[in-house]
N, C-alpha and C positions, 0 to 999 in steps of 0.2 A: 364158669357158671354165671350166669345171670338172674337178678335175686328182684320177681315183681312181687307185689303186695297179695294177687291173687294168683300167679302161676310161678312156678318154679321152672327155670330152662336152662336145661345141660346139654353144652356142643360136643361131641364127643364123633367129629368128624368121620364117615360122609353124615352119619342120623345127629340129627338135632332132638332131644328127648322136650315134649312140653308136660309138664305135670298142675294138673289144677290140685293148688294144695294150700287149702283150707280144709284141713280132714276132721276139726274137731265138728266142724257146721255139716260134714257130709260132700265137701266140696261144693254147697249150694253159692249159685252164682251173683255174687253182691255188687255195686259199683262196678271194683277197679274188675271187675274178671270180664265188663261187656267195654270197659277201659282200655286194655292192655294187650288185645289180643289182635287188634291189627297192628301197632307196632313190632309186636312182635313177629308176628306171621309176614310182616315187610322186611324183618330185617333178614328171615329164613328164606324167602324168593331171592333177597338180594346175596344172599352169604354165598362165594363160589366153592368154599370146602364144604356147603350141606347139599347132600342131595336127595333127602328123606326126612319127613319129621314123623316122631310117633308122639301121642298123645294119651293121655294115661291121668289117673287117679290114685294120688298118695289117700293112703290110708282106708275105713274100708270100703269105699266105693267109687264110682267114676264119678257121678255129679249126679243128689236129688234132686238136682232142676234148681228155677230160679227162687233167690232169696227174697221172697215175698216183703217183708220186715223190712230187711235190707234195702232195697229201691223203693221204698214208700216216700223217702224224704227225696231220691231223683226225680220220682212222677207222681207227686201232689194230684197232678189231674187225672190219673185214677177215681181217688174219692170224691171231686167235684161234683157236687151233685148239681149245681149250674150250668150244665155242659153248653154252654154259648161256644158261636163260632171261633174266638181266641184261641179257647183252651181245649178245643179238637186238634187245632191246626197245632198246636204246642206240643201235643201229643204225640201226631202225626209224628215230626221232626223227633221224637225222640224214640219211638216205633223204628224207625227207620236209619237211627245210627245203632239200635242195637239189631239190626239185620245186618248190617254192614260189621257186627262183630262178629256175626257168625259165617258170613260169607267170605268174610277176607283168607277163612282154610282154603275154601274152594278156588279163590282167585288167585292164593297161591300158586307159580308153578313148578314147586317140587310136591311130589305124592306124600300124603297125610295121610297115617293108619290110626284107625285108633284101636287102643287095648282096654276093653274093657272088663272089669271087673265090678261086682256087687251093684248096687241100682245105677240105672241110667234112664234117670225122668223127666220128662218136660224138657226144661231149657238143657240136659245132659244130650238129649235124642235128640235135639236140633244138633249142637255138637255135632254129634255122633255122626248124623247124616249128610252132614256136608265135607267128610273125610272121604278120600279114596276105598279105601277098605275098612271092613270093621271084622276083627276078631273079639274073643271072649274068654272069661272064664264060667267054668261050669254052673257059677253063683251067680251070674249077671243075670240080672230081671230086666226086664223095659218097659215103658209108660207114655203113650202118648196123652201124658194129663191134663192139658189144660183146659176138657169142655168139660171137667169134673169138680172145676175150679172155678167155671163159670167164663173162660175165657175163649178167643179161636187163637189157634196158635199161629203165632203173626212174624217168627222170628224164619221161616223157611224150611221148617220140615214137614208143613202139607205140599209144601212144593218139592220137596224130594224125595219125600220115601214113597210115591208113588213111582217115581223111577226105579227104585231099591226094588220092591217088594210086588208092585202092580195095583193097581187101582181098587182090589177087591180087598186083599189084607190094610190098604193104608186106611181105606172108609172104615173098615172092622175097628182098627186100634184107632182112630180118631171120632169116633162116634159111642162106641164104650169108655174107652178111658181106660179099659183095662190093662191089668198086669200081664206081664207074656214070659216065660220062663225062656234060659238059654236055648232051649232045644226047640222050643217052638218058634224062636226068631231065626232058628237055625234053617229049618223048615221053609220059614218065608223069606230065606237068602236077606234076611239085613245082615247076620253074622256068616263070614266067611269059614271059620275053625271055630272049634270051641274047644278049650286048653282044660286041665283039671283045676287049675286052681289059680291065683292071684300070680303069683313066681312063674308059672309057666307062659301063663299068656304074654307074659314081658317078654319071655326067652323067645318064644313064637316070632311076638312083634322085630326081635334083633334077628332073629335068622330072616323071615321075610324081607326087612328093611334092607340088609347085605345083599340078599336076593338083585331087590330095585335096584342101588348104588354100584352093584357090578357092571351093570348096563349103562354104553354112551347116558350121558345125561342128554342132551338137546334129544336123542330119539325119546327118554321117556317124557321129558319136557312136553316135548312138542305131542306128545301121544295122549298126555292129560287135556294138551289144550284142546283137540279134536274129538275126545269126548266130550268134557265139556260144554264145548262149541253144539254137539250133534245130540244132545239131551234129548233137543223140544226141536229139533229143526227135521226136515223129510230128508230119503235117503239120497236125492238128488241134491240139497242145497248143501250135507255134508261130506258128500266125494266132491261137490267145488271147492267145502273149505278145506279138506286135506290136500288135496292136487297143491292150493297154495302153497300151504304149511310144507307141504314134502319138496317143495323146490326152492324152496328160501332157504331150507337146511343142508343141501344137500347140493357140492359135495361139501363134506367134513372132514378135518385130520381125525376124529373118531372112526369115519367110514373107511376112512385111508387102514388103520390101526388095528381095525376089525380083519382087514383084507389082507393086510401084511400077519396077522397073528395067525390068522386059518392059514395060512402055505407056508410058514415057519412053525406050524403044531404047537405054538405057547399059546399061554392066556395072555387076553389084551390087556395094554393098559387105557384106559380111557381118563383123555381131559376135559371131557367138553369144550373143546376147539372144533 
């Protein structure tokens, strides 16, 4: 186990468990949690016993978003009411290392699920949205808060949950600010399952994750990358980038492993080799 100030992380091979656990705050995201999350998220791409991480919320919610309070002493120039060109551009730079905390899930290339439970607002739903899959418990609420706050949300979940959801639902929840219950996110496909309760949604998250890590790793690897890759791009520029991707991988002793276990009727074992 690996013990950060804002996230708690248990290897418990092939899933990597990351927990944001600051539970007495709500899991609200202070410093070290826009800190700590691409080393760690580098050391889960680079780990070859992880081949799943899930992401979850000790105590009782996922994350009420960012800790207001808390980052006031990292970005003074919030309240600047001088806004001369220095203290934009200072800004800027630090706008954009906390996009890089939240992007570095997605540049991962092992699959990120996250389990959510109880609120998940603001800076939680950026999280959220930059995971492979999203499950829930039946208490999960969601929030796209920040034009209620006065802000545009600037960390990358107006850039994704229009892929999530489609254009009509991400306008609706970024332009109210409203609350959305699990069923109704259920509705608008951000939540994939939605579990009874807190305990379940975990159990959910281990059975799905065994799911992934049964399969070659470099196919699901490579399978994240190509979506990824084909978010924003036309159908034509992403069968050139898979053509790539499928012939750099292939062949593999997983493909060998796959072929030898089908005409000998056992289950494979796969190394990612």
């Amino acid at each position: 186990m690996s013990q950060y100030e804002f996230y708690e992380v248990i290897k418990k091979p092939p899933v990597a468990w990351v927990y944001l656990n600051r539970p007495d705050k709500k899991n609200a995201m202070n410093p070290p949690a826009w800190k700590e999350s691409i080393p760690i998220f580098e050391d889960i791409d680079k780990d070859p016993d992880i081949r799943v991480a899930v992401i979850a919320g000790r105590g009782p919610c996922f994350s009420a978003g960012i800790d207001l309070m808390g980052m006031a002493g990292e970005m003074p120039e919030l309240m600047d009411s001088d806004q001369k060109g220095g203290v934009k551009w200072s800004l800027l730079k630090k706008i954009s290392a906390m996009q890089d905390a939240i992007s570095c899930i997605e540049w991962c290339r092992k699959p990120v699920i996250a389990a959510i439970h109880g609120h998940c607002i603001g800076a939680g739903l950026d999280m959220a949205t930059a995971c492979d899959i999203r499950i829930c418990a039946a208490d999960a609420v969601f929030c796209l808060k920040e034009a209620a706050v006065g802000f545009v949300a600037d960390v990358g979940v107006l850039q994704r949950i229009p892929r999530i959801v489609g254009q009509g639902f991400a306008r609706e929840l970024a332009y109210t600010a409203k609350t959305i219950d699990a069923q109704k996110a259920a509705q608008m496909l951000l939540v994939n399952e939605i579990y009874p309760d807190a305990a379940a949604v975990m159990e959910g998250a281990e059975k799905l994750a065994a799911q992934i890590a049964d399969n070659p790793p470099l196919a699901v690897q490579a399978s994240k990358d190509v979506l990824n890759h084909g978010a924003e791009k036309s159908v034509e520029d992403g069968l050139k980038y898979v053509a790539s991707v499928s012939a750099n991988i292939i062949p593999s002793k997983d493909l060998m492993e796959a072929i030898a276990a089908f005409s000998e009727k056992r289950k494979p074992v796969f190394t990612g080799e």
